[in-house]
MOPAC internal coordinates of N, CA, C and O (Angstrom, degrees):
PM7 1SCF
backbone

  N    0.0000 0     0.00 0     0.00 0    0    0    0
  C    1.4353 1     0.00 0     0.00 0    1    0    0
  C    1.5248 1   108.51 1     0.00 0    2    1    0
  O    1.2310 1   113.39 1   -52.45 1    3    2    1
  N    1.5464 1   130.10 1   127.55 1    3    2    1
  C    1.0386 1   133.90 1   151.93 1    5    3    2
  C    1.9945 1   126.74 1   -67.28 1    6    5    3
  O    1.2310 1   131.11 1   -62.48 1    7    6    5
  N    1.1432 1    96.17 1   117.52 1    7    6    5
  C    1.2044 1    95.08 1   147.15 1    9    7    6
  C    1.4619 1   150.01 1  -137.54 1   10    9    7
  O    1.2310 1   117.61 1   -31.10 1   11   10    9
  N    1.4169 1   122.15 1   148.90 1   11   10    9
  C    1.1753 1   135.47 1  -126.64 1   13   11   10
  C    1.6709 1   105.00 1  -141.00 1   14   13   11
  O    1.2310 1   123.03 1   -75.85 1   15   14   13
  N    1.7728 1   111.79 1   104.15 1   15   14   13
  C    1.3063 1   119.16 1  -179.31 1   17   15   14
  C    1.4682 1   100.65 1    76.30 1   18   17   15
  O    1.2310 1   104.30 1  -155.93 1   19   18   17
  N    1.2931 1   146.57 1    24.07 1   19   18   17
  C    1.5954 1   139.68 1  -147.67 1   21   19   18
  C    1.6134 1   102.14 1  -138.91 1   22   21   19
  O    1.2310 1   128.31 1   142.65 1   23   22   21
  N    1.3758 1   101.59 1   -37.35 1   23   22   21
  C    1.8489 1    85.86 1   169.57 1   25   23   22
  C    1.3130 1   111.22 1   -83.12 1   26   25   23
  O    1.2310 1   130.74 1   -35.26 1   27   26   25
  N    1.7295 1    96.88 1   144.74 1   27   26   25
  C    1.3681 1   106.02 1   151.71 1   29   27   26
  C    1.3921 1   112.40 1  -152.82 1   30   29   27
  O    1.2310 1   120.71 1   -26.83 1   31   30   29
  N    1.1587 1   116.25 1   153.17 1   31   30   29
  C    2.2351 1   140.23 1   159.69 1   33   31   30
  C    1.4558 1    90.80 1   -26.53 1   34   33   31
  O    1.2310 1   113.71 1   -45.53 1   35   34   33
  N    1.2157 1   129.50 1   134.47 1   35   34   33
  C    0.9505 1   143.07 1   137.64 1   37   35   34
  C    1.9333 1   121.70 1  -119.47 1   38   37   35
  O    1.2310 1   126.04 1  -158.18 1   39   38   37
  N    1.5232 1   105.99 1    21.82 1   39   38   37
  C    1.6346 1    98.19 1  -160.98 1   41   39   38
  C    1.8890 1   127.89 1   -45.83 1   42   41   39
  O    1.2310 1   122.59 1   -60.59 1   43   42   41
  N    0.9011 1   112.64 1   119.41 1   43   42   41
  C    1.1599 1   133.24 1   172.03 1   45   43   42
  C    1.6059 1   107.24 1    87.32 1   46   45   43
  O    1.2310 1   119.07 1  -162.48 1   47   46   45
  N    1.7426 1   119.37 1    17.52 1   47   46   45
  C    0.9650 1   101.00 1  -160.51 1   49   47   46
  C    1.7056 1    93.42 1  -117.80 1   50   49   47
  O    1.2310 1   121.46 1  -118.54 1   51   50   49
  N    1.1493 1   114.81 1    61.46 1   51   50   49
  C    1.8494 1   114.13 1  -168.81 1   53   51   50
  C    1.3355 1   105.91 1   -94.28 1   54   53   51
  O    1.2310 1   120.21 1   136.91 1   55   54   53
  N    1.3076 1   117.21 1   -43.09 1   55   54   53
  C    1.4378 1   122.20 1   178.20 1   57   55   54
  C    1.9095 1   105.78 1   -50.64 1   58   57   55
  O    1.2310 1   120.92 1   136.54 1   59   58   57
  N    1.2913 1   115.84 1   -43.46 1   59   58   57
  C    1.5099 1   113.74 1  -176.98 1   61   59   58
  C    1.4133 1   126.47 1   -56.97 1   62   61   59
  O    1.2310 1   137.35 1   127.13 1   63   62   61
  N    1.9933 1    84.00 1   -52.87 1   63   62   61
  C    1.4420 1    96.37 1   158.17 1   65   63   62
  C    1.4605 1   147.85 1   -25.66 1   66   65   63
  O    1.2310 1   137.26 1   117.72 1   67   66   65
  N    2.0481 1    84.16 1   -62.28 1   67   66   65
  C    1.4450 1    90.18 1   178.21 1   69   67   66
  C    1.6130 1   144.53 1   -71.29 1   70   69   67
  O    1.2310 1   137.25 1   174.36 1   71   70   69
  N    1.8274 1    84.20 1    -5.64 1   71   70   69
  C    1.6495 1   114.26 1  -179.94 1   73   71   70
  C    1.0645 1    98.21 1   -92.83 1   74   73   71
  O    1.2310 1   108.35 1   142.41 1   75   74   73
  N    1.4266 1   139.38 1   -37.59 1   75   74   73
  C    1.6783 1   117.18 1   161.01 1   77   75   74
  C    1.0347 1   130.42 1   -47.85 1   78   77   75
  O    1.2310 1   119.73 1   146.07 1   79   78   77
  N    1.8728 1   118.13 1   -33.93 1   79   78   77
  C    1.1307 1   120.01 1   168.76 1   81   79   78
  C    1.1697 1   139.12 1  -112.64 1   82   81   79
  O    1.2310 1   124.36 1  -134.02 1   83   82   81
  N    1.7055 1   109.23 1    45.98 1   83   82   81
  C    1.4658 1   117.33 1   159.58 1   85   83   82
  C    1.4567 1    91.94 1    80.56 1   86   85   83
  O    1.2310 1   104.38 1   157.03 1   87   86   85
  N    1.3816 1   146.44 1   -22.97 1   87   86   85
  C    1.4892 1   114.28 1  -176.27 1   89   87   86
  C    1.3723 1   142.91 1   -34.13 1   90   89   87
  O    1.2310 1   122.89 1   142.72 1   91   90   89
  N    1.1872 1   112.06 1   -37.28 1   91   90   89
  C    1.7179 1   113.82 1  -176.41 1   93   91   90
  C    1.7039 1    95.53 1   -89.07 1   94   93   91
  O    1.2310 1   111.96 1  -179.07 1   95   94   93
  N    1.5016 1   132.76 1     0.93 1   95   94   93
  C    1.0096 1   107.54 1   169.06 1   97   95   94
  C    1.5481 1   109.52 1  -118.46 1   98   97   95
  O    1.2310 1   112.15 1  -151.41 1   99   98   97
  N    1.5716 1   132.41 1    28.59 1   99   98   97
  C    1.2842 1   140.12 1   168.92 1  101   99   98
  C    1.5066 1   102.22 1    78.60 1  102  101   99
  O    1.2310 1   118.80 1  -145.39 1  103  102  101
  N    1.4972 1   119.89 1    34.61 1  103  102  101
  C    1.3521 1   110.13 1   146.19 1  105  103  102
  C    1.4940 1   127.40 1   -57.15 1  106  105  103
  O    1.2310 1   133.27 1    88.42 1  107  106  105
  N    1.7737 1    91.96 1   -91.58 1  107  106  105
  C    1.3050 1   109.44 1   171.55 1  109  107  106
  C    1.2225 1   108.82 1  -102.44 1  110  109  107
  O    1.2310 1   121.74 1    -3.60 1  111  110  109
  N    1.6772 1   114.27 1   176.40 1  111  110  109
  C    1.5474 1   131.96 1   165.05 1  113  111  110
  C    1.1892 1    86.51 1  -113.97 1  114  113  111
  O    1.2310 1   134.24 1   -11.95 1  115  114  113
  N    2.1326 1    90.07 1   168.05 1  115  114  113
  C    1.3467 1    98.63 1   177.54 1  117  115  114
  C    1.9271 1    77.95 1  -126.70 1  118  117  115
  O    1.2310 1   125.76 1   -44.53 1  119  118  117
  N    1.2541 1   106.54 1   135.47 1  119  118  117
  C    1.1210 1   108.67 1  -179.11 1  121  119  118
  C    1.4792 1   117.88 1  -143.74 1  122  121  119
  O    1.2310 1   118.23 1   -39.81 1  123  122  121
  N    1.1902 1   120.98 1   140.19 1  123  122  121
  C    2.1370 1   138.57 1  -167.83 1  125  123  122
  C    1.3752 1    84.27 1   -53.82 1  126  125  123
  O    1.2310 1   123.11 1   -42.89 1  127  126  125
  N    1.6739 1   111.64 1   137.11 1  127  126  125
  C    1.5696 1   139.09 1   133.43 1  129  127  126
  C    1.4302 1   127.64 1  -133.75 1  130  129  127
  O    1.2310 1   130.49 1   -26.10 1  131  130  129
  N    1.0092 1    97.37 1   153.90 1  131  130  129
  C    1.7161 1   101.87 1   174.59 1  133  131  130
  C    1.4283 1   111.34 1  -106.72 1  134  133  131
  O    1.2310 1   112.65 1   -58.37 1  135  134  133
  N    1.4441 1   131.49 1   121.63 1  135  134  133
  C    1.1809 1   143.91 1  -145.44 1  137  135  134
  C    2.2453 1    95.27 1  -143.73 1  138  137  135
  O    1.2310 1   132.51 1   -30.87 1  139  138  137
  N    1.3280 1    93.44 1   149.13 1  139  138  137
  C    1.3683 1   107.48 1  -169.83 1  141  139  138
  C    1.4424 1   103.08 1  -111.67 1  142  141  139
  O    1.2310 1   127.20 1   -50.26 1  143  142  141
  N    1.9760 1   103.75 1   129.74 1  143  142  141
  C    1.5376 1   102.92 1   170.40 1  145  143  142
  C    1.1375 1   107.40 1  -143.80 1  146  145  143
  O    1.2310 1   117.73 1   -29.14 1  147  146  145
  N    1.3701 1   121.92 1   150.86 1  147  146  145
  C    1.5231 1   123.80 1  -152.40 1  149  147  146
  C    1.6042 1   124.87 1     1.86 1  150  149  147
  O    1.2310 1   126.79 1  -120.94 1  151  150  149
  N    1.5347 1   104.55 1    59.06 1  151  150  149
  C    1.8665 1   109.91 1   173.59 1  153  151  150
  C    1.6168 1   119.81 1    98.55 1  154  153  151
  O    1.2310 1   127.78 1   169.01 1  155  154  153
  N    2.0555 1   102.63 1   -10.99 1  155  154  153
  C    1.2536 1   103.31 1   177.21 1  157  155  154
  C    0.9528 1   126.94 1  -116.52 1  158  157  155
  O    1.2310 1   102.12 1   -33.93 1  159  158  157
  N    0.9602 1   150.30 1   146.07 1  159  158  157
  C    1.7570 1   156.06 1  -179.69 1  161  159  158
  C    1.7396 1   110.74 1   -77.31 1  162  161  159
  O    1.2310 1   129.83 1   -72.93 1  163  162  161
  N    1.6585 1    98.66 1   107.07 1  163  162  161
  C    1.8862 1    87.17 1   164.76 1  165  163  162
  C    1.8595 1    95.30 1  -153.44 1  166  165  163
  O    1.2310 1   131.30 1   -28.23 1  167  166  165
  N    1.4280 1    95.79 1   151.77 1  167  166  165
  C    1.2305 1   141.16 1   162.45 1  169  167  166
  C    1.5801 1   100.10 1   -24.32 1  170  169  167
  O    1.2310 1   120.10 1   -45.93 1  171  170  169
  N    1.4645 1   117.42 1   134.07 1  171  170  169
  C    1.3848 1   131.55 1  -176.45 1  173  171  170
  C    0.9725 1   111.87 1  -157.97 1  174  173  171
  O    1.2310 1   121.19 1   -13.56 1  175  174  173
  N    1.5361 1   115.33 1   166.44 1  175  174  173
  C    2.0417 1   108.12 1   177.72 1  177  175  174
  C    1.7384 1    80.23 1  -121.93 1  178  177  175
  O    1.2310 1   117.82 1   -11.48 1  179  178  177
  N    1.4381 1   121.76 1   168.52 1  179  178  177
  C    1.4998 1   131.87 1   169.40 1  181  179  178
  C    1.9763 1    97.02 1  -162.48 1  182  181  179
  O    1.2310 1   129.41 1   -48.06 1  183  182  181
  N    1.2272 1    99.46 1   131.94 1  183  182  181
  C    1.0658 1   124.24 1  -170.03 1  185  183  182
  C    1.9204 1   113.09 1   -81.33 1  186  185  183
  O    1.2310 1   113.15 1   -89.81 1  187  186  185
  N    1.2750 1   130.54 1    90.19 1  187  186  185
  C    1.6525 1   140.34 1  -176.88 1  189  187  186
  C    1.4761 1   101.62 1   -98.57 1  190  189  187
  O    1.2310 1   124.11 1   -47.50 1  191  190  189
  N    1.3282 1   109.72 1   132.50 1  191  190  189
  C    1.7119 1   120.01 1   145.30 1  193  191  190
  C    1.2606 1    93.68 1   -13.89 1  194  193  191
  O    1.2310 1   129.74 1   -31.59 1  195  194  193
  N    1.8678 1    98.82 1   148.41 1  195  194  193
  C    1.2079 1   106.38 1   174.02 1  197  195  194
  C    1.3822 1   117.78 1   -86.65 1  198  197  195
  O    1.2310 1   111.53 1   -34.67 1  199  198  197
  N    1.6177 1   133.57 1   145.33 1  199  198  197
  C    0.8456 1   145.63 1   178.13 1  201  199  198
  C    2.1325 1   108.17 1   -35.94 1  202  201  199
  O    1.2310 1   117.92 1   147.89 1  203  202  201
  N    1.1186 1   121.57 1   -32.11 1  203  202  201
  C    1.5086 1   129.85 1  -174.46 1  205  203  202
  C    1.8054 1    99.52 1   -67.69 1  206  205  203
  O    1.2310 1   116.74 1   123.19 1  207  206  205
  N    1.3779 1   123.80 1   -56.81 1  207  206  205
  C    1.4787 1   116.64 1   149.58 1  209  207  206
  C    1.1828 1   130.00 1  -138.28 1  210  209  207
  O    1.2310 1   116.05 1  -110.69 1  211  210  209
  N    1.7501 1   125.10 1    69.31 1  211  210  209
  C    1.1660 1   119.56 1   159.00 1  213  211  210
  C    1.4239 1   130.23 1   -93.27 1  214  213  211
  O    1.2310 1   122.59 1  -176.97 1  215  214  213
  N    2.0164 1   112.65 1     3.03 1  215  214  213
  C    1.3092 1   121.33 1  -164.21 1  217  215  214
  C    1.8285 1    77.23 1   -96.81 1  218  217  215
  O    1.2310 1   123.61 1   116.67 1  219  218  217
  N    0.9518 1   110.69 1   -63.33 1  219  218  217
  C    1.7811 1   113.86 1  -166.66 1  221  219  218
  C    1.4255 1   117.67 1   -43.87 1  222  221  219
  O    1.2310 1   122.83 1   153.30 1  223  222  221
  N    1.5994 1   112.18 1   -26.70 1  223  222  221
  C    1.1011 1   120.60 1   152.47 1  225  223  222
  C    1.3701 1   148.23 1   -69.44 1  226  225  223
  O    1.2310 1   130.40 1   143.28 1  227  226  225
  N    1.4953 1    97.54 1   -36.72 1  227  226  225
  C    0.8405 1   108.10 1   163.37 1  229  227  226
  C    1.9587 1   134.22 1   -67.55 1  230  229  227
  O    1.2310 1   124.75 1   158.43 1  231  230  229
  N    1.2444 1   108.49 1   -21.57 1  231  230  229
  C    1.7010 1   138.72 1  -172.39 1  233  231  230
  C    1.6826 1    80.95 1   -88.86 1  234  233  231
  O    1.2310 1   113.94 1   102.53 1  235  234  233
  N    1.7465 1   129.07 1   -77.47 1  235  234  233
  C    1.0617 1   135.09 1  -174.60 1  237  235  234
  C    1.7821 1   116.67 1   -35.73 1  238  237  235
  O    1.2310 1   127.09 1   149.08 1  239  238  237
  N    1.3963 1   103.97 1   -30.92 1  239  238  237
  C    2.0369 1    98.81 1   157.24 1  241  239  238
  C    1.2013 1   112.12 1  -104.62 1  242  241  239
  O    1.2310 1   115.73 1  -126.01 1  243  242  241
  N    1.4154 1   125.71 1    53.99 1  243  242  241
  C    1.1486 1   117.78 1   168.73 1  245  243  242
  C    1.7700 1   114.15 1    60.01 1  246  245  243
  O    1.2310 1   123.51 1  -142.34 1  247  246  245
  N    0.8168 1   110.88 1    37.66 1  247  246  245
  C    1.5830 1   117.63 1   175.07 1  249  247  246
  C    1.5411 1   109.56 1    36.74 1  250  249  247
  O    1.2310 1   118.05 1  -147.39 1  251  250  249
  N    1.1231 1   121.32 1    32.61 1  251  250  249
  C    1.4504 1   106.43 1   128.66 1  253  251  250
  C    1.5017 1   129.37 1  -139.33 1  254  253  251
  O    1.2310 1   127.70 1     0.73 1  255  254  253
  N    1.3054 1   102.77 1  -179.27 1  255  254  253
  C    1.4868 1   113.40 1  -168.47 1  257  255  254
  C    1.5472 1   116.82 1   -99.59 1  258  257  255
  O    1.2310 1   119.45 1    28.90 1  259  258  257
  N    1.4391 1   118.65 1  -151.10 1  259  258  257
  C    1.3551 1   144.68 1   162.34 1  261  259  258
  C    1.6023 1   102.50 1  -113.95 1  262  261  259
  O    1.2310 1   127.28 1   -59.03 1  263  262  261
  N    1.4489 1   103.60 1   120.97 1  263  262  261
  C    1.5713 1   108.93 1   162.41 1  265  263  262
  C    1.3698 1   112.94 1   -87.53 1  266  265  263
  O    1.2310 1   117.43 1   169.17 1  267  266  265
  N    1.6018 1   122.51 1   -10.83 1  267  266  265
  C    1.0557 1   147.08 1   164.55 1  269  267  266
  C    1.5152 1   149.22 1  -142.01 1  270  269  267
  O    1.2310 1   114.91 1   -32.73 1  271  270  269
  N    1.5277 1   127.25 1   147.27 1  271  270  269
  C    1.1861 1    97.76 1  -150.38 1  273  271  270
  C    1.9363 1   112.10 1  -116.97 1  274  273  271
  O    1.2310 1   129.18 1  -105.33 1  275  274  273
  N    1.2178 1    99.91 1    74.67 1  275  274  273
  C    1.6104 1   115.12 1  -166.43 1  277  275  274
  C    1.4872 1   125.58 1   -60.07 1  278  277  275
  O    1.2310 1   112.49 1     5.08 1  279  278  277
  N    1.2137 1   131.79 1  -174.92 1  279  278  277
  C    1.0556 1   148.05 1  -163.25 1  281  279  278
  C    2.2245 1    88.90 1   -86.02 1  282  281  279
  O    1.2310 1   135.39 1   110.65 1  283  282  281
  N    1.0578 1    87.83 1   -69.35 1  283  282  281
  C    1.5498 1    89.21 1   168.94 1  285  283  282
  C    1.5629 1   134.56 1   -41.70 1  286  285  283
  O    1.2310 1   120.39 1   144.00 1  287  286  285
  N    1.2000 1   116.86 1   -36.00 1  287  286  285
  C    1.5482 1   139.10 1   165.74 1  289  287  286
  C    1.5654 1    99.94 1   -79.66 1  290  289  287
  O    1.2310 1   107.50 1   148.65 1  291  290  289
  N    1.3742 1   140.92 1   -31.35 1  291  290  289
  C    1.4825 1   127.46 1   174.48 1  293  291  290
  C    1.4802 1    93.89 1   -93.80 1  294  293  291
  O    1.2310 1   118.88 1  -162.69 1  295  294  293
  N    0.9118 1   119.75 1    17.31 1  295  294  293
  C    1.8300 1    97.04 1   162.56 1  297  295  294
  C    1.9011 1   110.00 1  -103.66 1  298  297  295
  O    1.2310 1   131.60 1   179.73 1  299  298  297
  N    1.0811 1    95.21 1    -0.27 1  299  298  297
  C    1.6410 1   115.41 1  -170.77 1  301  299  298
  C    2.0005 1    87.15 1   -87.05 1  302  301  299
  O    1.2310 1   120.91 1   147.96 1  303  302  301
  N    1.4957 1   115.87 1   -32.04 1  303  302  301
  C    1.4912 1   113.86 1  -158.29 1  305  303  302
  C    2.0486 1    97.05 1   -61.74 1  306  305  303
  O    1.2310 1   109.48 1   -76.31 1  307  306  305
  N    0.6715 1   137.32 1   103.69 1  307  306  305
  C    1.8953 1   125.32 1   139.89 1  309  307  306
  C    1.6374 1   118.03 1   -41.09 1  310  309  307
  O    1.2310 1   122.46 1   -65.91 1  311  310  309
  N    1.2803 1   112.88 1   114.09 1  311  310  309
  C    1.5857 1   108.92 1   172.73 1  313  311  310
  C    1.5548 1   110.90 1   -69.62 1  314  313  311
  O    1.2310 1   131.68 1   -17.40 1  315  314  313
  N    1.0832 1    95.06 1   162.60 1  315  314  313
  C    1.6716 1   103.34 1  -171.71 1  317  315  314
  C    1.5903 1   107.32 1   -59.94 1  318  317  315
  O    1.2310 1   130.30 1   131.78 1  319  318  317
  N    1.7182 1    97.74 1   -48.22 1  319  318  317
  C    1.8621 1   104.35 1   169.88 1  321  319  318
  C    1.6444 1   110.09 1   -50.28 1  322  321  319
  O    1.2310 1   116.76 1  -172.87 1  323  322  321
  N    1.0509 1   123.77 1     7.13 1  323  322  321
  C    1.7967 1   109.37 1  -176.77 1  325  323  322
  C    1.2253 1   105.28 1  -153.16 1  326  325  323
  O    1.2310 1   126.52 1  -138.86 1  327  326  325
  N    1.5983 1   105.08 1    41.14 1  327  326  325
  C    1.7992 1   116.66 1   177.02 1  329  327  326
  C    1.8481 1    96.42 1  -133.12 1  330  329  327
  O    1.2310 1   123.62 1   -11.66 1  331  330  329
  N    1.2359 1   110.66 1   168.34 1  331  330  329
  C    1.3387 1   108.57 1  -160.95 1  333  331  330
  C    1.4820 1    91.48 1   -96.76 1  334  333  331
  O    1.2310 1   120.70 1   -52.74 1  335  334  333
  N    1.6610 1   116.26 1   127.26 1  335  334  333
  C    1.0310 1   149.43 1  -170.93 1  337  335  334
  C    1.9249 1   104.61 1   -51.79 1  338  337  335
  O    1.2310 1   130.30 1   152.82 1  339  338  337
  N    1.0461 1    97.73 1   -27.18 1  339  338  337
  C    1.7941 1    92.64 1  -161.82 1  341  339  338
  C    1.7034 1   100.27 1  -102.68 1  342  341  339
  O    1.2310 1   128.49 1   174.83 1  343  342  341
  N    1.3195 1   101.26 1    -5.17 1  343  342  341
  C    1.5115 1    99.14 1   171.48 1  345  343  342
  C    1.6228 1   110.97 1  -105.35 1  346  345  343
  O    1.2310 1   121.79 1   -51.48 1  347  346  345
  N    1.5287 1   114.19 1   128.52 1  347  346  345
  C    1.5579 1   106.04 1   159.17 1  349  347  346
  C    1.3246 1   127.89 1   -67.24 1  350  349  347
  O    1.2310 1   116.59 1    -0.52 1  351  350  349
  N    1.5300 1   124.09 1   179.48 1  351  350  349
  C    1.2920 1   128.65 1   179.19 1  353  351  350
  C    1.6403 1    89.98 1   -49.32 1  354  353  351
  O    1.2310 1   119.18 1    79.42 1  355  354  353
  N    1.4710 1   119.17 1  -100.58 1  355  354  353
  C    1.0492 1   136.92 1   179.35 1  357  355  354
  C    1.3195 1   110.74 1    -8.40 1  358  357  355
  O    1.2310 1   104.10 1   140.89 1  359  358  357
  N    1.1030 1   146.92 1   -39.11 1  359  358  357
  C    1.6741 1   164.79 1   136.28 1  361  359  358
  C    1.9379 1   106.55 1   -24.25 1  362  361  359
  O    1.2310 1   128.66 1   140.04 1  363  362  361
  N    1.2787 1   100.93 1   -39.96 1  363  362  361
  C    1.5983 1   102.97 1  -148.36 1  365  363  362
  C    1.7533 1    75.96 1   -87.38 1  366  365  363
  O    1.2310 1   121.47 1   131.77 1  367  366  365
  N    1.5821 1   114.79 1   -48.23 1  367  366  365
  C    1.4825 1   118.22 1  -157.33 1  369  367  366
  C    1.9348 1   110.61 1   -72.76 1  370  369  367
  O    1.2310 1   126.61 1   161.71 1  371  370  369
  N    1.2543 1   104.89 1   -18.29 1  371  370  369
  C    1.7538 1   125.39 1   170.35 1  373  371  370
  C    1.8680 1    94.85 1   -56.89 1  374  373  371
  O    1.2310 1   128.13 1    96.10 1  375  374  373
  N    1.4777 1   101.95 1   -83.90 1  375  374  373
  C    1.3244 1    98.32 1   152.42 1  377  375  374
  C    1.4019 1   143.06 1    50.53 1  378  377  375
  O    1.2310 1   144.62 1    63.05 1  379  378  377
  N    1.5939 1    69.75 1  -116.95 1  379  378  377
  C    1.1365 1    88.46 1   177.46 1  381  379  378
  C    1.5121 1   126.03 1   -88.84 1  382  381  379
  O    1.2310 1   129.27 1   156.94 1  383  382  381
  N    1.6496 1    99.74 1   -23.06 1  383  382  381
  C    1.9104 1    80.52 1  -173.96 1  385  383  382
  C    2.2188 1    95.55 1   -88.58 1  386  385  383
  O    1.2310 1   128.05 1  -175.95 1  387  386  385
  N    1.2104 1   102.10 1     4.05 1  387  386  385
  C    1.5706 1    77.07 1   149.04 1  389  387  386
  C    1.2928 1   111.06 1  -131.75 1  390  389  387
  O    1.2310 1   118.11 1   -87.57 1  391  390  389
  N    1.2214 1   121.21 1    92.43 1  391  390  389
  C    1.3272 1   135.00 1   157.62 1  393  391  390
  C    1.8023 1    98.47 1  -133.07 1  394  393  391
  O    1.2310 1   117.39 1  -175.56 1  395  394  393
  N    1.5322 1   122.58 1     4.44 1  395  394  393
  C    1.4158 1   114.94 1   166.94 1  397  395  394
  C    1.2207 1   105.70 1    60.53 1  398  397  395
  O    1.2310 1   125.46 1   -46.83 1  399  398  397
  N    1.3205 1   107.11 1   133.17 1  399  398  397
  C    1.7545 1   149.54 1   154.43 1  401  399  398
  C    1.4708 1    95.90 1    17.55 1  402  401  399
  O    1.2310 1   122.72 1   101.99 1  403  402  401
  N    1.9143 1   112.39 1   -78.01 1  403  402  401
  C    1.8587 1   135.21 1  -150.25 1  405  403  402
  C    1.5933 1    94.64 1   -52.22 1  406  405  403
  O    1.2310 1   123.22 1   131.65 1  407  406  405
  N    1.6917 1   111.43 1   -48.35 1  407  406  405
  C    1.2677 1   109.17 1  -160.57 1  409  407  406
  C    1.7694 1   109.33 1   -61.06 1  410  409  407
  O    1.2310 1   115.34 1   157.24 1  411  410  409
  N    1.2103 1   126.44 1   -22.76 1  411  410  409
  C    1.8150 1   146.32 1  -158.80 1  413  411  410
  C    1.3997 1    88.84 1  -101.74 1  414  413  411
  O    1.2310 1    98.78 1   171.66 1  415  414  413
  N    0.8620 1   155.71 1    -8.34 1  415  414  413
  C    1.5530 1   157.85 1   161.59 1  417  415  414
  C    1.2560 1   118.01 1   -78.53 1  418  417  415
  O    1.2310 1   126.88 1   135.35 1  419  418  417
  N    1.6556 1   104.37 1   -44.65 1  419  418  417
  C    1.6290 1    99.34 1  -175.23 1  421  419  418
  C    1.2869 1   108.27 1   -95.03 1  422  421  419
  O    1.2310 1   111.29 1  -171.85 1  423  422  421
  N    1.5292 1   134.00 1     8.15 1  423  422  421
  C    1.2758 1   125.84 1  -175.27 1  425  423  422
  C    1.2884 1    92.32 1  -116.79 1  426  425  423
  O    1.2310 1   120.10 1   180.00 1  427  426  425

């Protein structure tokens, strides 16, 4: 996977991170990669769906992803202010990967 404009320094700041991104509540993981920069190989963290449903999700769009994460792919995002209050994330992502294939076609 390429990525493009997507790293950045965060030193000492992982714990913040990981509360932006839902970790302790089974959003995301933050999980080890090795990533290439000008010819060398080093150590990185990159943040995936959590393992509880990122495969079902992943199958649920037709098995594929984003190799990147664009201006076009954040217009796809819903803010939390314009999602229904009584459902959590985790709620919204149940959801959707069972609401089946037909429904992801017509939207």
């Amino acid at each position: 996977m390429r990525l493009r404009r997507a790293l950045r320094r965060f030193p000492g700041r992982d714990d913040r991170m990981d509360e932006l991104e839902g970790v302790t509540k089974g959003h995301y993981e933050r999980l080890p990669i090795q990533i290439e920069i000008d010819g060398r190989t080093v150590s990185a963290e990159a943040y995936y769906a959590h393992r509880s449903y990122g495969e079902a999700l992943w199958k649920r769009n037709g098995e594929e992803g984003y190799n990147c994460y664009t201006e076009k792919v954040a217009k796809g995002y819903v803010k939390r202010k314009d999602r229904p209050r009584h459902l959590t994330f985790l709620d919204q992502i149940r959801l959707f990967v069972a609401s089946g294939p037909d429904s992801a076609q017509s939207g």
